[in-house]
C-alpha positions as CSV (number, residue, x, y, z in Angstrom):
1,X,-96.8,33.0,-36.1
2,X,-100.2,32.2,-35.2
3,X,-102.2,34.0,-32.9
4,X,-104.3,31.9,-30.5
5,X,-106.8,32.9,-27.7
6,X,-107.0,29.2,-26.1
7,X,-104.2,28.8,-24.4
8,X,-104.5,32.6,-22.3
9,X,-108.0,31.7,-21.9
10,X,-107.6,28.3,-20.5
11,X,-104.8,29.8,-18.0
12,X,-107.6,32.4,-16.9
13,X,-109.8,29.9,-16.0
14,X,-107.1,27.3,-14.5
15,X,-106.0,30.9,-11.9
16,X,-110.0,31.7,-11.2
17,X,-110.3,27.4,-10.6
18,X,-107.5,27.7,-8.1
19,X,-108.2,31.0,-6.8
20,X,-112.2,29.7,-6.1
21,X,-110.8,26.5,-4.4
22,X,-108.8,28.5,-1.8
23,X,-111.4,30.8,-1.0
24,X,-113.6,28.1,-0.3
25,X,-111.1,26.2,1.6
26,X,-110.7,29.0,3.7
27,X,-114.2,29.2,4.1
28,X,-115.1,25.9,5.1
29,X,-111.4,25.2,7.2
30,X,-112.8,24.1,10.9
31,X,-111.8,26.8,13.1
32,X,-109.1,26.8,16.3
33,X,-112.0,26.3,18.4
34,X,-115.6,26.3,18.4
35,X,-118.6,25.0,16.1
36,X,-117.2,22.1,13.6
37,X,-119.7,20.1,11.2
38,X,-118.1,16.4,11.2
39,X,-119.4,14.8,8.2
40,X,-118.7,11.3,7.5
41,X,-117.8,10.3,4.4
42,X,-117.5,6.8,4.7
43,X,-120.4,4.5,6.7
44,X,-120.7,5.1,10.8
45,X,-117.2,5.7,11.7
46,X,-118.3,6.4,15.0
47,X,-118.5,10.1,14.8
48,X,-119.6,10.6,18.5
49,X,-117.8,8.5,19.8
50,X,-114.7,10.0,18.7
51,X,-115.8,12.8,19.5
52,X,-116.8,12.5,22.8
53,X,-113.4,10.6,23.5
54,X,-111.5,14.4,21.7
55,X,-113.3,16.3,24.6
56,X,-115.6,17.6,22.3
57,X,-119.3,19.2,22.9
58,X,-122.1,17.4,20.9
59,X,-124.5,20.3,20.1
60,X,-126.9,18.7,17.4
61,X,-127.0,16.5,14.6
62,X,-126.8,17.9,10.6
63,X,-127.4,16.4,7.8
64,X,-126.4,13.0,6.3
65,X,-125.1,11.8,9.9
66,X,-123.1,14.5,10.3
67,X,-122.9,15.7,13.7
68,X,-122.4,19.5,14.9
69,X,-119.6,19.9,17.9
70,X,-117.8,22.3,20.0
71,X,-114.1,21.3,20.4
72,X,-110.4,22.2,19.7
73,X,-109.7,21.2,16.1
74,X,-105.9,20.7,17.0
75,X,-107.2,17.3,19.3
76,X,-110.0,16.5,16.6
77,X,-108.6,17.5,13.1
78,X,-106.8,14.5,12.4
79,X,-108.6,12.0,14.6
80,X,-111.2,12.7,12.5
81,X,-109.8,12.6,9.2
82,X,-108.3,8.8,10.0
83,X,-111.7,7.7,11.1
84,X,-112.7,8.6,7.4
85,X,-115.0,12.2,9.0
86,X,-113.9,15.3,7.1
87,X,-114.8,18.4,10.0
88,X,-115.6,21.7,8.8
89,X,-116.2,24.5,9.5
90,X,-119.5,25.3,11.1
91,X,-121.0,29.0,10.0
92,X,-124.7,30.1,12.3
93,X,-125.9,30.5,8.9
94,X,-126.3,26.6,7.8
95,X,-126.4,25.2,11.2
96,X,-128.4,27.6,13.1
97,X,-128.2,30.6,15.2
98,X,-127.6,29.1,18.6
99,X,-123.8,28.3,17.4
């Protein structure tokens, strides 16, 4: 019987893969309510629009189009997300302090 490292190894890294991905799901998963990034990932889906029409709060623009909100992600979350705009979460740290 030979002894091999490879496989344990690769199982190591396959947990720490999945365990990294949840953390940072977690981390960037648009809260309740509040500050949500909505990045488009596809052209000009109408981002404000949308929005606007959710009952959401524009507050600025980000990066790449994206636009920072207020609003309830329960009436935006999958609005969004059919409209090809991934929202998440919006930390003080990467879109300013006045969150």
């Amino acid at each position: 019987m030979r002894f091999s490292l490879q496989q344990p190894a690769a199982m190591v890294l396959l947990h720490a893969a999945i365990c990294l991905s949840g953390a940072a799901a977690m981390a960037l998963a648009p809260p309740a309510s509040g500050a949500m990034l909505l990045v488009p990932l596809i052209g000009d889906p109408g981002v404000v629009r949308i929005a606007r029409a959710s009952g959401a709060l524009l507050v600025g623009t980000g990066p790449a189009g994206s636009v920072v909100i207020r609003g309830e992600r329960g009436l935006l979350f999958w609005r969004m997300l059919r409209a090809g705009v991934l929202p998440i979460a919006a930390p003080a740290a990467y879109c300013g302090k006045g969150l």
